[in-house]
C-alpha positions in Angstrom: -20.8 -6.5 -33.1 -21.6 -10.1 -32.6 -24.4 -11.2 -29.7 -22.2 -14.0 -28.0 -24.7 -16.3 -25.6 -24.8 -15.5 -22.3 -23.4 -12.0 -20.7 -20.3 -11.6 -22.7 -20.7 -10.3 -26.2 -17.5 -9.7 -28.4 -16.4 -9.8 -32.1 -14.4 -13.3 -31.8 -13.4 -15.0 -29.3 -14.8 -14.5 -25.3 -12.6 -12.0 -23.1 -12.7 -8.9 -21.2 -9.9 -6.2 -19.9 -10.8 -3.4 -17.7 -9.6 0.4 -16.5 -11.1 3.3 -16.0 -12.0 5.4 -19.4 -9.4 8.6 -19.8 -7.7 7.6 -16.7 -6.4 4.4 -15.4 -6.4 1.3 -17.3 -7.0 -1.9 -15.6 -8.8 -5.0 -16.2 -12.6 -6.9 -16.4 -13.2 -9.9 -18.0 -16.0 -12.9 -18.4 -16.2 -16.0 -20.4 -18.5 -18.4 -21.6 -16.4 -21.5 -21.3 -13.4 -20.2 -23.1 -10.1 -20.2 -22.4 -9.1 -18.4 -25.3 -8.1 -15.2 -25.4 -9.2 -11.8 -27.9 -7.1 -9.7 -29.8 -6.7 -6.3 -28.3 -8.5 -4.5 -31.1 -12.0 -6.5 -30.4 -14.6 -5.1 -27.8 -16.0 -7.1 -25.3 -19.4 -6.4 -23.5 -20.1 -7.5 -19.8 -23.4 -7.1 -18.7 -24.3 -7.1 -15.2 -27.5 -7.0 -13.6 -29.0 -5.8 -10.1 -32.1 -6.7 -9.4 -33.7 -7.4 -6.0 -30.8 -7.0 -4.4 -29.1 -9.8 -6.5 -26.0 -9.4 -8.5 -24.6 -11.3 -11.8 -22.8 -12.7 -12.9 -20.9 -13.8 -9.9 -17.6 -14.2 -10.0 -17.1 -15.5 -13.6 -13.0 -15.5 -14.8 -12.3 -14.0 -18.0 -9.1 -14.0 -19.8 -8.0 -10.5 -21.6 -5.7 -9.2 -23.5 -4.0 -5.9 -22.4 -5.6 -2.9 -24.2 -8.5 -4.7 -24.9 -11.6 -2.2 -25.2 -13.9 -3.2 -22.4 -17.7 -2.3 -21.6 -19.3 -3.0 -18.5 -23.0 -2.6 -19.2 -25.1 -1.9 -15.5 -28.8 -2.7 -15.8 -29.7 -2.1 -11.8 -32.9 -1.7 -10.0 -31.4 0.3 -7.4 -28.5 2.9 -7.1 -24.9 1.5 -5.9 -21.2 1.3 -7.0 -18.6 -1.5 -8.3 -15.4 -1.8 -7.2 -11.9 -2.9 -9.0 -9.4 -4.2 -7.1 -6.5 -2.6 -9.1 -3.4 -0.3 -8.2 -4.9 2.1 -7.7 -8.5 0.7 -6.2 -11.3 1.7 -8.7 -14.9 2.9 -8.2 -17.7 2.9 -10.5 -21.2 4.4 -9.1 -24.2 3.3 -11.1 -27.8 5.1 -10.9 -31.2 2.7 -11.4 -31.2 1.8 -15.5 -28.5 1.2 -17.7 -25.3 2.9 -18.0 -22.3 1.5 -19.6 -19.0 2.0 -18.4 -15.7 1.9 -21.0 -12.4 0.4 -19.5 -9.6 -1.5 -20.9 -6.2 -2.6 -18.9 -2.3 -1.7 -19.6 -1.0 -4.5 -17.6 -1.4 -7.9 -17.0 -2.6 -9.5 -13.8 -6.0 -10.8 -11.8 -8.4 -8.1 -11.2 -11.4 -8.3 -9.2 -15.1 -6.9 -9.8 -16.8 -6.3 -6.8 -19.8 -5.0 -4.9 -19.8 -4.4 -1.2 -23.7 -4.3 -1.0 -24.6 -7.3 -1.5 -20.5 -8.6 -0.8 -19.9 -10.3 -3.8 -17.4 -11.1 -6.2 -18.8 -10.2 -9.6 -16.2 -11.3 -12.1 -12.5 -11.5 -12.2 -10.7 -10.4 -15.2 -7.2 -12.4 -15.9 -5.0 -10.2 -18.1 -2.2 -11.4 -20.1 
């Protein structure tokens, strides 16, 4: 796997897609710039960091393709839990370290990252 700068990294081009490992698939996504979208068969890591009560990234758009293998890497300071606006609504707890979290997405559509503690957007994944 390729170490892409900043807190995407990917074989290819920059994307994320995100669901919930062995149940729901939905969507994540973040970009460096790009517009471009990666094929479905290429993972994409998103790493997101708490610390101090501080969240990133915050509220980056990433284009995806459906199916797209997806891991959302936590590094936190603290215990807490991300939430994914999807159909159903998603949660993902996270204890202090680093966990990652596999998700890809079946569907196309916006899909939003959040934390409620601090409120904030943390990335919105734009599935096609």
């Amino acid at each position: 796997m390729q170490r892409l700068p900043g807190r995407v990294r990917g074989r290819g081009r920059h994307a994320l897609g995100a669901a919930l490992a062995g149940t729901m698939l939905l969507g994540t996504a973040t970009a460096c710039g790009s517009d471009d979208e990666a094929g479905t068969d290429e993972k994409v890591v998103v790493e997101i960091t708490v610390e101090g009560g501080e969240i990133t990234p915050k509220g980056d758009r990433v284009k995806a393709s459906t199916g797209q293998p997806i891991d959302l890497v936590i590094t936190s300071d603290t215990a807490g839990s991300l939430h994914m606006h999807s159909d159903p609504e998603q949660e993902f707890p996270y204890d202090v370290g680093t966990q990652t979290i596999p998700i890809s997405i079946d569907r196309p559509g916006v899909i939003e990252v959040e934390s409620h503690d601090p409120p904030q957007i943390i990335v919105q994944l734009e599935v096609r």
